[in-house]
Structure formats: structure tokens, C-alpha cells
N, C-alpha and C positions, 0 to 999 in steps of 0.2 A: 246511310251507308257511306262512310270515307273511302278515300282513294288507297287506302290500307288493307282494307278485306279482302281475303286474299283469292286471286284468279283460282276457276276451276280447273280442275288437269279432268281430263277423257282420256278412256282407256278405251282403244276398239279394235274391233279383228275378228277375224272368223273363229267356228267351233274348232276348239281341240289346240289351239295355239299357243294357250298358258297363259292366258289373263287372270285366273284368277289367281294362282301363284305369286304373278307379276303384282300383282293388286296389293296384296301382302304384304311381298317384301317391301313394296314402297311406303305403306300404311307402319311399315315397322322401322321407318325412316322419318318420317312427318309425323305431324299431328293431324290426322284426316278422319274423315267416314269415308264410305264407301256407298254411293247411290248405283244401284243396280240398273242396267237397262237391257236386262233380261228378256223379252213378252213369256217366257213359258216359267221363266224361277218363279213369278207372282204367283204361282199356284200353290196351294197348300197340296201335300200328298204326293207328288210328283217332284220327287229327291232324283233318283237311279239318273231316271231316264233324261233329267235336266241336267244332270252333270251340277248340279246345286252344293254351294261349299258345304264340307259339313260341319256339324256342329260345335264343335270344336272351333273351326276358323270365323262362324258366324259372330262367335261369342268374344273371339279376340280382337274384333275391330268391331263398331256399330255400325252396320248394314240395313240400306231402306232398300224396299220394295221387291224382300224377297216373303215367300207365304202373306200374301196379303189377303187371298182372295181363295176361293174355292175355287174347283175346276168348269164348276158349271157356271161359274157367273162372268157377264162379260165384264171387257174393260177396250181400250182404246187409247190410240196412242196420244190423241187430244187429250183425254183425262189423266195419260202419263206425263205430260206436259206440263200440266198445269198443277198435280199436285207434287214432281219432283223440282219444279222451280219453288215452291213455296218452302220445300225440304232443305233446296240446298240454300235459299237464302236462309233460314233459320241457324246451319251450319258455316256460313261464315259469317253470322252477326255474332257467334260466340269463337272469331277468330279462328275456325280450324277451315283445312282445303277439304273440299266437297272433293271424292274421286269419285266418277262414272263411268262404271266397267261395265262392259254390253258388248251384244255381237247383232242387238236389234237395232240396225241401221235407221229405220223408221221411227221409232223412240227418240234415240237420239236427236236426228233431224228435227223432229217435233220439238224436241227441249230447246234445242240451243237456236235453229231458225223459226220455229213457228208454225203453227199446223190453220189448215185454211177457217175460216169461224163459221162462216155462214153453213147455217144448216142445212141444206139442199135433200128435201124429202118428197116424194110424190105416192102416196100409198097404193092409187091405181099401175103405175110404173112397177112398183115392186108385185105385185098382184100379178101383171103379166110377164115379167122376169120369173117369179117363182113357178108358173106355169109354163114357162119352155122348159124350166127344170129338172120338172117333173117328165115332160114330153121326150127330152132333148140329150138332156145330161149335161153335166157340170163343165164336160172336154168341148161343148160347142159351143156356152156362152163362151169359156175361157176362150177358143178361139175367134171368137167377136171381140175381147180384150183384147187380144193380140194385135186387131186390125185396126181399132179404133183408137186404143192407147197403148206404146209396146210397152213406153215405161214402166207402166204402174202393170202392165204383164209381169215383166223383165222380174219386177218386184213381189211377183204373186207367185204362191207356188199353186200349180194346178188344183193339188187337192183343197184349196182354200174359196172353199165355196160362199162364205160370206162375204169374204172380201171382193171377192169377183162379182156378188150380185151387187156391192154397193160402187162398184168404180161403174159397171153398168149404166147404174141408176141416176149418178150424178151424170153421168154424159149424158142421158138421153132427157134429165131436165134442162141442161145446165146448154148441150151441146158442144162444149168444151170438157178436153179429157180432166182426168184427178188429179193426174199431175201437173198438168199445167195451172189448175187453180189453185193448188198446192203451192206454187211458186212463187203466184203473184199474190197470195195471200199471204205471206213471210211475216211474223211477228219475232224478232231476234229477240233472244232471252236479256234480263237486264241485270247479265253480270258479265265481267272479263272470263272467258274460258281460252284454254288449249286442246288442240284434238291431236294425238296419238295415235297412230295406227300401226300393230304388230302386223308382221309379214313373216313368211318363213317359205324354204325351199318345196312347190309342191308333194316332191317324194317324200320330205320328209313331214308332211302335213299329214301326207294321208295315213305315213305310216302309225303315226301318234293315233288319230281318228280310230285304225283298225283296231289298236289296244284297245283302247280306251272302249272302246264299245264289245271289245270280249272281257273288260273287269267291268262294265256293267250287268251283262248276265251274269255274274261270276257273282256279283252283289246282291242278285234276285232281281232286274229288272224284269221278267216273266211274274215274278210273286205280286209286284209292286201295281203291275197294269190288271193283275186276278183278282188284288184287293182293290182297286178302283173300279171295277165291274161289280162288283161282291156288296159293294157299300152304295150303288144306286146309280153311279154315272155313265151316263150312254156311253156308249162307242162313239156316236153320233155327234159326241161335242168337238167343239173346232179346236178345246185344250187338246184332248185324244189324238184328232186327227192330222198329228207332226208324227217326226223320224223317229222312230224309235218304240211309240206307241200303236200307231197306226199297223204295223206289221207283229206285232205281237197279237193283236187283235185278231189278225189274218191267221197268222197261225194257232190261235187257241179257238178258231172257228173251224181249224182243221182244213183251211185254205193253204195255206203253209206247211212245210215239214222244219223242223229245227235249224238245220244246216240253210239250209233257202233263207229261212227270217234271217239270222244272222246276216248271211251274207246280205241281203235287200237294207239291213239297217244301215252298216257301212256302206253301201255302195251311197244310199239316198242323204248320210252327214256328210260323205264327199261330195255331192253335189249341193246341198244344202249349203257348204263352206264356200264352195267354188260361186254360189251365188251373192253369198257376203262379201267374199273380196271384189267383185265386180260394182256393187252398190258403193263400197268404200273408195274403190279407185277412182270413182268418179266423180268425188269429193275433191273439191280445191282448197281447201285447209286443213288436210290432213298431215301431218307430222310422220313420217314413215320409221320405224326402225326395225330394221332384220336383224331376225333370230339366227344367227351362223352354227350354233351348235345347239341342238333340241337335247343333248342329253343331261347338262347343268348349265340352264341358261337363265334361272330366273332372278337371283339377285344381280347379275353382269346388266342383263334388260333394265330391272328396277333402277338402278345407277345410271343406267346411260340416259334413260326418259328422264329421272330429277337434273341431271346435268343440264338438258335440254330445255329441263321448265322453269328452270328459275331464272334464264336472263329472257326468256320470252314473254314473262309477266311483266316485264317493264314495257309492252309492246301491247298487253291486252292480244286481242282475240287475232289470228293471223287471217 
């Protein structure tokens, strides 16, 4: 690889902010693909409720790492690491810019600094982890997260109960938190990248968010989580159990009334966003550019970011 292949541009930001719009018009400016850093678009079946381009837009740019995988199989941000570094070097050894649109902070990180190697397992460990789980519930480990590592809390959502038993489980082999081995285990990716980060005015963030989540029922997200039931997969899987899916669930258990889910879904993608921008601010090479008008802003974006990324590739990674 020459000092010609061309730097990665990163697209990042919270839900509902217009990446993938943005992604487009710039894809309809260069010669690029487009590597996903999705964790929920990897799912095969799971369109509505991921906000997943459709088909049509898949087809007009080549897109990796969206339906890869079925809902019930896992994946990890290490193994996103390592098979979209090998993606995007394959896309600039044929000259084109690798774009990496994502709102998975974690993904990212993994890509571009490196995710920690050492495997740190103790089967007895998790053996008594899954048995306070049982005991205890998912709300008191998470609050044993909280006290022993806030970060990799900060970075969990409650309901993420796997992830919670595994930051556990490393502390109590390791006795140092995840994220802190996380840090010191840093393996930088081995290409020039740039990182981007969309912002926009919170009223107007949420406003977008509450659309956008009343034209997904409007689209059949209720139909879409009944044929995910319908075809064999638990409620129980940690795909299911995000915004959007997890309260559909609720209410076709008849936990729920219609107007409730609705409302519980926007309430839980504004705070789900509100947790993204706080992971991304605290980013020291992030590229910030505001969105000042949400109602046609996405070729003015597309322009302003290429403006911004072509004399910064003479600087490599900031």
C-alpha cells in the first residue's frame, strides 16, 4: 500500500441525524463504498425498526456489513474490527475511499483504535454471575457496573444484559475495569482515516426522531417484530432486546396499549441518541459539523464534510 491509497472518511452521529442521506450525497460525489457501523443493520430481517437504507439506496452505492447475519447469531465488536479492516483495505487497494457511516460508537472505536485481544474468560465467574441473575436481576448487576466501571456503564444500556455480564466478568478475573483494558490495549488500524461527527440542535433532533418513529409504524414496524416472532426468534435475544423492538414486544404481550409503545419507543431513541452524542463528545478526533437547518440539509452537509476532508488527508488521522 502507497502513500496514495486514499484516507478513510467516518461518518458518526446519533440516531435520526441524517447519515445516511448524508452518506449518499457524498458517495454521489466520490468514488467510495460505504462500510456500515451499524450493530443492529447486521441483521438480516430487521429493516423498519433499524432505520436500514432501503433497497433501492443499498443498490446505488456497494454497502458492507449491512444483513450479514441473522438475529439470533452473535457478533462483537472485535470481530467487527477485524473483518471491516480487511473490507476497507481491499477498497482502497482498488483506489476507491472506504466511507464509515455508524452511530455504533463502540464499532467504530474498535476499527480505527483497536479492541483489547486478550481473552479474559473464567467459566466459574460467569456460572456465578448468571446465578445472581437469576436471583437478583439484570438492574443490580448493572448497578455493580455502575460502581465498579461507570464507563463501560455510561456505555451500556440497562437492558443489555450480556454485555453487563461480560464487563462483570472481566473485572472480577482481570480486577481492572473493561474499559480501562480497553485503552491500554489500543491496536490503531493501519490506514489514514478521518472522523466526522454530525450534530444538530436537540429540539430539532428529537423532533426528526418522533417522525421518523411514527413512519415506521406507518411502515409496519408492529408487522415486522410479529414476523420475527412468527419465524422462531426469541424475544429473548439481545437483537430484539433494542428501541423499538423491545416495546413492541411489550405490547403484543398486551403489557402495552398502542399509544404507550409509541410513545416508550420515542421517548427510549431520544435517550438512546442522547447517549451517542455523549460517547462521541468525548472523542478527541472527532471533526464536528452542525446541521443548522434539518429540513434540506443534506447535500449542503455532504459538501461541507468533502470540503473538510480533502486537505486533511494530507495530515492523515487528526
Amino acid at each position: 500500500m502507497d502513500s496514495r491509497s486514499p484516507t478513510v472518511l467516518v461518518l458518526a452521529g446519533p440516531t435520526g441525524v441524517g447519515k445516511t442521506d448524508i452518506s449518499i450525497q457524498i458517495a454521489n460525489r466520490i468514488n467510495c463504498e460505504i462500510v456500515s457501523a451499524d450493530s443492529r443493520q447486521i441483521y438480516r430481517f430487521m429493516n423498519i425498526g433499524t432505520s436500514k437504507p432501503y433497497k433501492e439506496t443499498l443498490e446505488s452505492v456497494p454497502h458492507h456489513f449491512i444483513d450479514i447475519l441473522n438475529p439470533d447469531e452473535d457478533y462483537s465488536a472485535g470481530q467487527y474490527a477485524k473483518e471491516a479492516r480487511e473490507v476497507i483495505q481491499r477498497i482502497r487497494e482498488s483506489r476507491k475511499i472506504p466511507l464509515v457511516v455508524g452511530g455504533s460508537g463502540l464499532y467504530i472505536r474498535a476499527l480505527l483504535n483497536g479492541f483489547f485481544g486478550e481473552d479474559y474468560r473464567d467459566e466459574s465467574i460467569r456460572a456465578q454471575l448468571n446465578n445472581r441473575l437469576k436471583k437478583e436481576g439484570a438492574l443490580n448487576l448493572y448497578s455493580d457496573l455502575q460502581r465498579i466501571d461507570p464507563q463501560s456503564a455510561e456505555q451500556t444500556h440497562p437492558n443489555n444484559v450480556k454485555r453487563i455480564l461480560r464487563s462483570l466478568e472481566v473485572y472480577y478475573i482481570t480486577g481492572r475495569p473493561m474499559s480501562q483494558i480497553q485503552k491500554s490495549g489500543e491496536d490503531p488500524a493501519p490506514f489514514p482515516w478521518i472522523k466526522f461527527g454530525l450534530i444538530m440542535n436537540r429540539e430539532n433532533l428529537y423532533e426528526r426522531i418522533n417522525g421518523r418513529v411514527d413512519q415506521m409504524f406507518k411502515e409496519g414496524l408492529i408487522e415486522e417484530v410479529q414476523d420475527l416472532l412468527k419465524n422462531g426468534y426469541s424475544p429473548k435475544l439481545n437483537s430484539l432486546n433494542s428501541v423499538g423492538y423491545k416495546e413492541i414486544i411489550e405490547y403484543l404481550d398486551d403489557d402495552l396499549d398502542l399509544e404507550n409503545c409509541v410513545s416508550l419507543v420515542k421517548q427510549n431513541t431520544r435517550r438512546y441518541a442522547k447517549r451517542q452524542l455523549t460517547w462521541f463528545r468525548r472523542e478527541t478526533d472527532v471533526h464536528w459539523v452542525a446541521i443548522e437547518n434539518p429540513a434540506n440539509f443534506s447535500s449542503e452537509i455532504a459538501e461541507n464534510v468533502l470540503r473538510r476532508y480533502e486537505p486533511l488527508t494530507l495530515e492523515g488521522p487528526i
